[in-house]
Backbone as CSV, one residue per row, in Angstrom:
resi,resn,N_x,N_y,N_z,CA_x,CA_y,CA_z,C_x,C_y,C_z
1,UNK,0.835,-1.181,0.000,0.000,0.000,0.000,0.882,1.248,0.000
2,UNK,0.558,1.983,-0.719,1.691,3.685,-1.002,0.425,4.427,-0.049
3,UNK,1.604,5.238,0.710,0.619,5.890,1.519,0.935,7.462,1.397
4,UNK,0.303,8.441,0.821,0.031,9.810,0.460,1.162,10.823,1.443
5,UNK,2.219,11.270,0.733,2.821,12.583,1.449,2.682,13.624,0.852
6,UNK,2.029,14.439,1.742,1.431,16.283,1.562,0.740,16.242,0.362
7,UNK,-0.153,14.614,0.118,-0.687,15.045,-1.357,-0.148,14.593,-2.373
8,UNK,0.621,13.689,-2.396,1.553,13.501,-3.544,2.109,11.647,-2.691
9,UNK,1.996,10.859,-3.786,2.338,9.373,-3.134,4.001,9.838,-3.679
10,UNK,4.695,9.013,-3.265,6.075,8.299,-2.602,6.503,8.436,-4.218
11,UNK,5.940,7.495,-5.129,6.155,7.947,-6.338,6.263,8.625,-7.230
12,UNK,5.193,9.331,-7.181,4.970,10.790,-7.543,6.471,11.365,-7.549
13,UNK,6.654,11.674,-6.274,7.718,12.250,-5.431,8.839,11.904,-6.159
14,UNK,9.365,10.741,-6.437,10.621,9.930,-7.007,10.553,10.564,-8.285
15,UNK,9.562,10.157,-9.073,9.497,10.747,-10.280,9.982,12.383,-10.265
16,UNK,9.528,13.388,-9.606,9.630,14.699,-9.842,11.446,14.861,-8.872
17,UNK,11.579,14.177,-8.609,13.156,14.166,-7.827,13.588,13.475,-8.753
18,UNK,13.471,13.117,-9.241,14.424,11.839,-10.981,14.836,13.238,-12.165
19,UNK,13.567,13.853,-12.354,13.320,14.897,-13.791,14.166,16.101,-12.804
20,UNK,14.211,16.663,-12.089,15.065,17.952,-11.569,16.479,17.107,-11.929
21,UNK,17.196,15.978,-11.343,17.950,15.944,-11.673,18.468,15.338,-13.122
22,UNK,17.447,14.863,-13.681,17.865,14.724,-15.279,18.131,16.181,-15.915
23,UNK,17.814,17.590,-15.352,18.237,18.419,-15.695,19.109,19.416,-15.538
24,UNK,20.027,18.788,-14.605,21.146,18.910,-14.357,22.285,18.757,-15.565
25,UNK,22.804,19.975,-15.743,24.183,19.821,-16.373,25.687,20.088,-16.209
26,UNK,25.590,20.433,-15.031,26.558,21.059,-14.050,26.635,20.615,-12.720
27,UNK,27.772,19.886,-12.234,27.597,19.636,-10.976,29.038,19.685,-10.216
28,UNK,29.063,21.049,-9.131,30.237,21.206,-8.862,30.246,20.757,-7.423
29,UNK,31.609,20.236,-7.146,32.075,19.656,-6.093,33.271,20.204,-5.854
30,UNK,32.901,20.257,-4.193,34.403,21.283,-3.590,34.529,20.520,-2.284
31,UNK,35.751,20.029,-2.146,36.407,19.421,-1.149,37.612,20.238,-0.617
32,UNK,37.788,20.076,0.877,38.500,20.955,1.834,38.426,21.999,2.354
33,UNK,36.724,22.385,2.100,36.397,23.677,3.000,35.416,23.275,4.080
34,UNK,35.540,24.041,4.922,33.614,24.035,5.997,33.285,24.788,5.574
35,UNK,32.031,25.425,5.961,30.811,25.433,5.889,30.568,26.549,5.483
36,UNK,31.196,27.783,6.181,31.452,28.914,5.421,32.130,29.382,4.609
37,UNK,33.416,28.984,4.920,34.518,28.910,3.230,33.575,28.443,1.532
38,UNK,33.233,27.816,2.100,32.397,26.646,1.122,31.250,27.356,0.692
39,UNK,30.761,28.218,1.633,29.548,28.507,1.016,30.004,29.659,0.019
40,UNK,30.923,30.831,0.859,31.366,32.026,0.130,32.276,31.474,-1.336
41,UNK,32.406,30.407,-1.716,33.033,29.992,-2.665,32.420,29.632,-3.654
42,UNK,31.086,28.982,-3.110,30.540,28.715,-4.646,29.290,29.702,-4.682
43,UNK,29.343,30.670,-3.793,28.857,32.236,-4.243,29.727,32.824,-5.217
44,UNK,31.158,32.960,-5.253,31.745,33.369,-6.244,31.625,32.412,-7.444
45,UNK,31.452,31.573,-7.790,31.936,30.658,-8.636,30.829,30.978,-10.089
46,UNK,31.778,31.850,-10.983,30.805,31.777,-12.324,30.193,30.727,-13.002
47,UNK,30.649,29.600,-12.570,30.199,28.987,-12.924,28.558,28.009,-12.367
48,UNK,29.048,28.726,-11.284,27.427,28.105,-10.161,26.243,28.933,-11.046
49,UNK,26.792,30.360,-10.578,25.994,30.888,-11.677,25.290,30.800,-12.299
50,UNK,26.150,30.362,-13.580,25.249,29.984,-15.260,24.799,28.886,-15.186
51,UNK,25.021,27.724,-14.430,23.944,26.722,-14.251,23.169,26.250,-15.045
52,UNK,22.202,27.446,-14.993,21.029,27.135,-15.207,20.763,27.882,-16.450
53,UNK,21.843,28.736,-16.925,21.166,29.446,-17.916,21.178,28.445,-19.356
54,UNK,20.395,29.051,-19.876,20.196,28.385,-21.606,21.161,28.177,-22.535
55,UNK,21.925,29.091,-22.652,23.102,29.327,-23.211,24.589,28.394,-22.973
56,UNK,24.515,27.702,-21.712,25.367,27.232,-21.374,25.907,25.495,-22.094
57,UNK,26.860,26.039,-22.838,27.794,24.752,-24.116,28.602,24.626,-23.208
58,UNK,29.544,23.607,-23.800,30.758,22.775,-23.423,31.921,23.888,-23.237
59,UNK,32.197,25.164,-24.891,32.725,25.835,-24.710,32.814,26.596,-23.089
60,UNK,31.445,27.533,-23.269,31.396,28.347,-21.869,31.877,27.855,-20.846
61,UNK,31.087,26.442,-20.307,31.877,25.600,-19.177,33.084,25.522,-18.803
62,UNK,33.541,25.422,-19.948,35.024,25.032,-20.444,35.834,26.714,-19.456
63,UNK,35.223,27.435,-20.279,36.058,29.059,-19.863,35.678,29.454,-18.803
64,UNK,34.318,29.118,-18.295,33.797,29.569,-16.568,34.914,28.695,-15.538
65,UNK,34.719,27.605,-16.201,35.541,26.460,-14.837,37.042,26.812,-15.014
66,UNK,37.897,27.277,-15.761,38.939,28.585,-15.995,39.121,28.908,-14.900
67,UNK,37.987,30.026,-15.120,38.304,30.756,-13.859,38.004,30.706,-12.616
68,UNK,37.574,29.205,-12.411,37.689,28.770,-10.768,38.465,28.823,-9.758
69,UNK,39.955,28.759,-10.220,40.978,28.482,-9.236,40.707,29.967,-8.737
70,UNK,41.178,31.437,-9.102,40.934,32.510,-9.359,39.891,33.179,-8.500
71,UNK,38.960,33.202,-8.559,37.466,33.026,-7.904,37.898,32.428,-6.738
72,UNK,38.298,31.156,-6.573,38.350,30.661,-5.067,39.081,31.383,-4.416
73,UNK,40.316,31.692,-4.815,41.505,32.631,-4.527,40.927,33.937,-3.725
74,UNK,39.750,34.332,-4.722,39.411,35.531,-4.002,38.554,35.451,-2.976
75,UNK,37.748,34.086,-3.205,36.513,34.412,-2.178,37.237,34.201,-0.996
76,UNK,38.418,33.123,-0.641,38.946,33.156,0.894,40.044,34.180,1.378
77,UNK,40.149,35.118,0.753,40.468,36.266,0.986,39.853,36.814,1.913
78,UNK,38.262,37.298,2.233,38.093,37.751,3.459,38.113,37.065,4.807
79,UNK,38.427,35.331,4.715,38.359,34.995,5.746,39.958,34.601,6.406
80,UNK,41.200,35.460,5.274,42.474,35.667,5.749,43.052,34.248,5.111
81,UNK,42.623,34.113,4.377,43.500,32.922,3.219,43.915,33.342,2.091
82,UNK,45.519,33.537,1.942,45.452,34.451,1.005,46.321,33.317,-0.083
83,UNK,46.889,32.674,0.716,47.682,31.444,-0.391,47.202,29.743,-0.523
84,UNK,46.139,29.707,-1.164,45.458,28.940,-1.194,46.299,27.819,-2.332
85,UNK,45.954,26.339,-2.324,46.549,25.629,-3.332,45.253,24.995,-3.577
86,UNK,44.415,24.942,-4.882,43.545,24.590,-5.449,43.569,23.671,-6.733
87,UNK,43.316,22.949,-6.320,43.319,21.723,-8.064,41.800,21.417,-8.473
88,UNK,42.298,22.000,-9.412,40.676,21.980,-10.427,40.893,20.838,-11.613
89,UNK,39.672,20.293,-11.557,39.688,19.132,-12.608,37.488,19.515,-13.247
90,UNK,37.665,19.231,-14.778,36.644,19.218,-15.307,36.624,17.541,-16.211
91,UNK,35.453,17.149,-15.739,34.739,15.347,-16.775,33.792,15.796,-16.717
92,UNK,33.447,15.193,-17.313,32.016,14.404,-17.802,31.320,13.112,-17.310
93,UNK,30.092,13.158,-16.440,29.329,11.776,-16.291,28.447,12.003,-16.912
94,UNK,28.498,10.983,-17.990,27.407,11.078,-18.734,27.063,12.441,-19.382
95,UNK,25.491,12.734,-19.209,25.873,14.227,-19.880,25.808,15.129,-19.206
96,UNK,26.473,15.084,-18.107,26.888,15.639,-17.166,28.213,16.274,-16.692
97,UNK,28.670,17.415,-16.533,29.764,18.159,-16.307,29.814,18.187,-14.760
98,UNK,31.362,17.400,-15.185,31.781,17.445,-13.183,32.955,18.721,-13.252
99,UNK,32.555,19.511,-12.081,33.569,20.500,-11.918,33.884,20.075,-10.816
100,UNK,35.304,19.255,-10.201,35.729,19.191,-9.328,37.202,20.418,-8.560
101,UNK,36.431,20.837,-7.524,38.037,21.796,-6.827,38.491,21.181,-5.849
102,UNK,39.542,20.736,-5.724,40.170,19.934,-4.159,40.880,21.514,-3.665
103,UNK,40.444,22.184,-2.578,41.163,22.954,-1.910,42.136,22.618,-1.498
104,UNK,43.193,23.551,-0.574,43.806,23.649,0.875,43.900,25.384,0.609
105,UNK,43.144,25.588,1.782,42.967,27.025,2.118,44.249,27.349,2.498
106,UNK,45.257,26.541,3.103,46.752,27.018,2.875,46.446,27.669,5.129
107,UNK,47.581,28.401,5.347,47.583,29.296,6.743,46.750,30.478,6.703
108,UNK,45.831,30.956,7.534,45.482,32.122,7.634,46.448,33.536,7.626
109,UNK,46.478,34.401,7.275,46.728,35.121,7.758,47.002,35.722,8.869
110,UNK,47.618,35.906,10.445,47.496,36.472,11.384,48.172,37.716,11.473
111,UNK,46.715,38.857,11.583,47.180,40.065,11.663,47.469,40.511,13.524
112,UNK,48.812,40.471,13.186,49.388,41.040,14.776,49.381,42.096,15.443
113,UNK,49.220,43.823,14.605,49.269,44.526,14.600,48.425,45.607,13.552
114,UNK,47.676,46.616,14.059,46.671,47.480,13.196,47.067,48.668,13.621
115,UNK,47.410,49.375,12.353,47.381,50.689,12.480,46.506,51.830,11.724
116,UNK,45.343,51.995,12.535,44.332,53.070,11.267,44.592,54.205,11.949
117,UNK,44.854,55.109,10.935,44.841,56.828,10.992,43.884,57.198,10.241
């Protein structure tokens, strides 16, 4: 017996969670940050971005995921990471684009001394 959630059976459900991700063409993965690094990172990331837009070929992908290392570089900048070592790798599953970044946010910064005039 399938028993009804919020209106919608179990199946239903599978089905409409199957089709969102059959429309997926982009799927980026970032390893070696928490939670906030991570988030402010794939806020920068042009390529999170375009996602979703229409326009988005193999080319574009190709030149957004470019400029990932770059982008990461900057986004941990405000949290005092300024020498980051980032390895970026782009495949394909299926017809699917993997953007993988393996971080190391590298040492913080420690500011010892402030001088504002």
């Amino acid at each position: 017996m399938i028993r009804k959630i919020a209106g919608a059976s179990p199946l239903v459900l599978l089905l409409l969670l199957g089709t969102a991700r059959a429309d997926e063409r982009v799927r980026i993965e970032i390893d070696g940050l928490e939670r906030d690094l991570r988030r402010n990172v794939l806020a920068s990331l042009s390529l999170e971005d375009a996602r979703d837009d229409d326009d988005l070929n193999e080319e574009r992908i190709r030149r957004l995921h470019a400029r990932g290392e770059e982008e990461i570089a900057t986004a941990l900048e405000p949290f005092g990471y300024y020498r980051p070592d980032v390895q970026a790798s782009l495949s394909r599953d299926g017809e699917v684009w993997v953007a993988r970044y393996d971080v190391d946010p590298g040492p913080p910064l420690k500011v010892e001394s402030l001088d504002v005039r």
